[in-house]
C-alpha positions in Angstrom: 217.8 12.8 124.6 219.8 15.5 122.4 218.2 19.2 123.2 220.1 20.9 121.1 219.7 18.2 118.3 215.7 18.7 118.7 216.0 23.0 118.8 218.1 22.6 115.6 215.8 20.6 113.7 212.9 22.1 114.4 214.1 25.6 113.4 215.4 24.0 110.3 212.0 22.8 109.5 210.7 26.8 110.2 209.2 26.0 113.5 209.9 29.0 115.8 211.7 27.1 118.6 212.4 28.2 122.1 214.2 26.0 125.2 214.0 27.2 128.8 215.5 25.2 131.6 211.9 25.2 134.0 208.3 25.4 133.7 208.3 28.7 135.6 210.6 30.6 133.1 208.2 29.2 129.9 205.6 30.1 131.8 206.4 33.5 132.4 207.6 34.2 128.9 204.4 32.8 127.4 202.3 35.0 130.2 204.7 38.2 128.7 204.3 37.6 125.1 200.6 36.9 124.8 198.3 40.3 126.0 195.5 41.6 124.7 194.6 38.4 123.1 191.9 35.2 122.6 193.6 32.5 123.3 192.2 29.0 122.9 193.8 25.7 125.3 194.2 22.0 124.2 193.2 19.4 126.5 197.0 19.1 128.3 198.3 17.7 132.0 201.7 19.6 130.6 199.5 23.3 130.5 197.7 22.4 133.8 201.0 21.7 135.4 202.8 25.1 134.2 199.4 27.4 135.7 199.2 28.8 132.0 195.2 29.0 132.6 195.1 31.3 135.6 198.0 33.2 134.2 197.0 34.1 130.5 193.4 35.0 131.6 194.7 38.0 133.9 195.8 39.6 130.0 193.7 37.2 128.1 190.3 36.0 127.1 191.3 32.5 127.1 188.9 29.3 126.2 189.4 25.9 127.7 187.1 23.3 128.1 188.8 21.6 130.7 187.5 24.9 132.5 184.4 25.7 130.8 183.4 21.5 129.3 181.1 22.6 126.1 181.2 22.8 122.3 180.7 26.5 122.5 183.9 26.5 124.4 186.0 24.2 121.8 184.9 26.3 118.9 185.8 29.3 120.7 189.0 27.8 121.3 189.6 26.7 117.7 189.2 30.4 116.2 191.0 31.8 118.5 193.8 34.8 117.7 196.6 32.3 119.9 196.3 27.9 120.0 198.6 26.5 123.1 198.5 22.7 123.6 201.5 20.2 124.2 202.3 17.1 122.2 202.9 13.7 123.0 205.7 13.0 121.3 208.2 15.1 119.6 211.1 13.9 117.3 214.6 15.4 117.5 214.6 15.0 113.6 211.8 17.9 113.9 208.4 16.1 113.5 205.7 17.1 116.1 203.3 14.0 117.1 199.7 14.1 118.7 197.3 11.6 118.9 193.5 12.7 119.9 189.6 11.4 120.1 187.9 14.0 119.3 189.7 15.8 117.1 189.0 19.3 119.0 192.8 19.5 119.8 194.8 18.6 116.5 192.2 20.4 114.5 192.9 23.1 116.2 196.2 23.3 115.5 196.5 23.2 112.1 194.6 26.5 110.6 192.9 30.0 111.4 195.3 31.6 114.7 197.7 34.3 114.4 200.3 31.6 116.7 200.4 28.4 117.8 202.5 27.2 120.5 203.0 23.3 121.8 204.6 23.2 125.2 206.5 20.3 125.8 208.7 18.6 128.9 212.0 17.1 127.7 210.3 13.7 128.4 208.2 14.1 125.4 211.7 14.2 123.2 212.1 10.7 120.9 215.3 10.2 119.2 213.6 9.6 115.6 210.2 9.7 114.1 209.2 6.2 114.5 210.3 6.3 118.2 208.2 9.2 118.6 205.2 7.6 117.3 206.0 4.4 119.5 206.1 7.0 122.4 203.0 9.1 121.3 201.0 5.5 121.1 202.6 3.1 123.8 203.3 5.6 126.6 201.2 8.9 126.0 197.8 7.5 124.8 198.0 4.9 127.5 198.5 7.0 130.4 195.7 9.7 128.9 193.3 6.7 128.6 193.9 5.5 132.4 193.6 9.2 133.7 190.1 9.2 131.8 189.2 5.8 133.0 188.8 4.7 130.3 188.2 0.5 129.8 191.0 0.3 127.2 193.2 -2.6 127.2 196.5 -0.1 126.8 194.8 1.4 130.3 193.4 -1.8 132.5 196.2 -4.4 131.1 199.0 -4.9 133.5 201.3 -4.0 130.6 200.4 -0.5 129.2 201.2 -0.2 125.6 198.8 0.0 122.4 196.9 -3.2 121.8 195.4 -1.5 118.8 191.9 -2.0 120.1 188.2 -1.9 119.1 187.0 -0.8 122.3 184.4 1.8 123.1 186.7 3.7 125.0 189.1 3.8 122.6 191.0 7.2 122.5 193.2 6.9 119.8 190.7 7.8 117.0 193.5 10.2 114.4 197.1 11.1 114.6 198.4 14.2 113.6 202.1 15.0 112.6 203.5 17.9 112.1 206.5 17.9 109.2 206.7 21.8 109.1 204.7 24.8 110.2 200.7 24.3 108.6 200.6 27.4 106.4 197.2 28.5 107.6 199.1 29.4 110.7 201.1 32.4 111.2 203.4 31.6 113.5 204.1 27.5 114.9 206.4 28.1 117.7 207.7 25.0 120.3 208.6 25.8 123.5 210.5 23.2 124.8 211.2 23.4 128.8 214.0 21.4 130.2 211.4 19.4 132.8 209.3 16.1 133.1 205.8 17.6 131.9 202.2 15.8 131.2 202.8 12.2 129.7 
């Protein structure tokens, strides 16, 4: 993975990005930057791993439904002044990748907040765009799916990858990518920590 190659084309596309070496040190300048604000969460292992939750909400009113599991919640969330979630896969040619089910997340953030921010481990880093979408489908969606129990293929098959299914379970319901900030956002910053984070 190329860092530098990945903070250099997502500034060139206008995303605001940032690099810190560990979770703690993202953490703490998210925490700093966002006060006196509502803050709505995306579904994300990468935000429960970094604390953000507890942290934000001593400055914040913050809305996530992994805390508080309604629609009230996830609209809340969606209208809120600041969006944080992570991505699955991000390019180092600048494109931003999530894949979702119920469209809650990457609805979110595409329009209506003063900032949105995607958090993301190194791990997350693809060379190009279509191994970021490889990633974002064969390594991401598969380990989301078997944290959910779901009865996907990509999540009960001994190899985990996409099998492009029809099942019930099926996760993988609209991709989102991100070329260059939306432009119903006013800021579309990516804070990119030098760590393993989420899947």
């Amino acid at each position: 993975m190329d860092v530098s190659r990945a903070m250099e084309s997502l500034s060139r596309s206008g995303f605001s990005a940032r690099y810190f070496e560990t979770a703690k040190e993202a953490a703490d300048y998210l925490s700093g930057s966002i006060r006196g604000k509502t803050v709505g969460m995306g579904g994300s292992i990468t935000i429960e791993q970094m604390g953000l939750y507890d942290l934000l909400k001593q400055d914040n009113t913050v809305h996530w439904h992994w805390k508080t599991n309604n629609n009230e919640t996830r609209l809340a969330a969606a209208h809120a002044d600041v969006y944080i979630t992570s991505a699955n896969a991000i390019a180092e040619t600048g494109e931003i990748i999530n894949i979702d089910g119920t469209g809650n997340r990457v609805a979110a953030t595409l329009c209506w907040h003063e900032r949105v921010v995607f958090v993301a481990g190194v791990n997350k880093l693809a060379p190009d765009f279509e191994s970021a979408m490889y990633r974002a489908r064969n390594v991401a969606a598969p380990l989301n799916a078997k944290r959910l129990k779901c009865k996907t293929p990509c999540a009960v098959s001994k190899e985990m990858k996409c099998y492009d299914c029809n099942s019930e379970d099926r996760i993988c319901h609209g991709v989102v990518t991100l070329l260059r900030p939306m432009g119903g956002v006013g800021e579309t910053e990516v804070v990119l920590v030098g760590e393993s984070l989420g899947y």
